[in-house]
N, C-alpha and C positions, 0 to 999 in steps of 0.2 A: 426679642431678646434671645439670644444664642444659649443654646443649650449645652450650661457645662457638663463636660464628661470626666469621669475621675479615671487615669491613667492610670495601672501598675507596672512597675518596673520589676521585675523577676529576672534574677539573673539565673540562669540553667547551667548546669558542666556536665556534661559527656563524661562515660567515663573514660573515654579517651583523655581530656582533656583533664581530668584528675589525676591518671595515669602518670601523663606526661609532668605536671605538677612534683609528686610524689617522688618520681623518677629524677627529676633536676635537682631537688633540695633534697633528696632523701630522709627518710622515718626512722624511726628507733624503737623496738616494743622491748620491752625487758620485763621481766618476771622471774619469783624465784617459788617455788611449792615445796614445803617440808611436810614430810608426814613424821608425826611425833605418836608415841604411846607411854604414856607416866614418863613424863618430860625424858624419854629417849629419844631420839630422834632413828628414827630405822629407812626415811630416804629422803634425801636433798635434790632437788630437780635446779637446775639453773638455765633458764629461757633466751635469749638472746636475739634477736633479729633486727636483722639490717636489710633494708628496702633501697635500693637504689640504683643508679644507672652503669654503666662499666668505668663511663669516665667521670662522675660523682665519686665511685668507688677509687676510682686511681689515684684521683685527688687527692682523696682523704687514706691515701697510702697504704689501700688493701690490696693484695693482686693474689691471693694464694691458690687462684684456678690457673697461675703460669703455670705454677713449681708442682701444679699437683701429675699424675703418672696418669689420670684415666680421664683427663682433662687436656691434656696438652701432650703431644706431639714431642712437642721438643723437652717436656721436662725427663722425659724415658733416656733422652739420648742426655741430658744434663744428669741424669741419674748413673748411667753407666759409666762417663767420664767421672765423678766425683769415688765410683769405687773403683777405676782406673787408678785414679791419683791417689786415693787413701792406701792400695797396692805399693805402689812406688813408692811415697814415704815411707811406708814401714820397711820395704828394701833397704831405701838408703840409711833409715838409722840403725838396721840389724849390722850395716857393712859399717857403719861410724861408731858402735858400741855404744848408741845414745839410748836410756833406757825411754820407753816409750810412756 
């Protein structure tokens, strides 16, 4: 008579491989901490966090590491052209008498 053996199935993740998980569908933690003294409220903390991959992130229509100055490269040179042009207009409405 054969000797049944009882098998277990365990499935294991890496944390690489929860990583990568996490990374594809992206997480959300949110939290909010008031410190209150005789129902004043003397400070309000608001938590926020987002978990997720660049292009998870782009999807869902975050990109604010382009536009930022100590991030990006190019946002420095989009910074100096935007107070180029904000120059200019105010040029041209001082010469057109438009008040601003």
């Amino acid at each position: 008579m054969p000797n049944p053996r009882m098998e277990h199935s365990i499935q294991t993740s890496s944390l690489a491989d929860i990583l990568e998980r996490v990374l594809d569908k992206g997480i959300v933690i949110a939290g909010d901490i008031t410190i209150s003294l005789v129902n004043v409220e003397l400070l309000s903390i608001k938590i926020r966090l987002l978990v997720a991959s660049v292009d998870k992130a782009m999807e869902m229509g975050i990109n604010w590491w382009e536009s930022d100055p100590y991030l990006s490269s190019r946002a420095s040179h989009m910074e100096e052209e935007n107070r180029l042009l904000q120059e200019r207009l105010e040029r041209l409405e001082a010469r057109l008498g438009v008040a601003a």
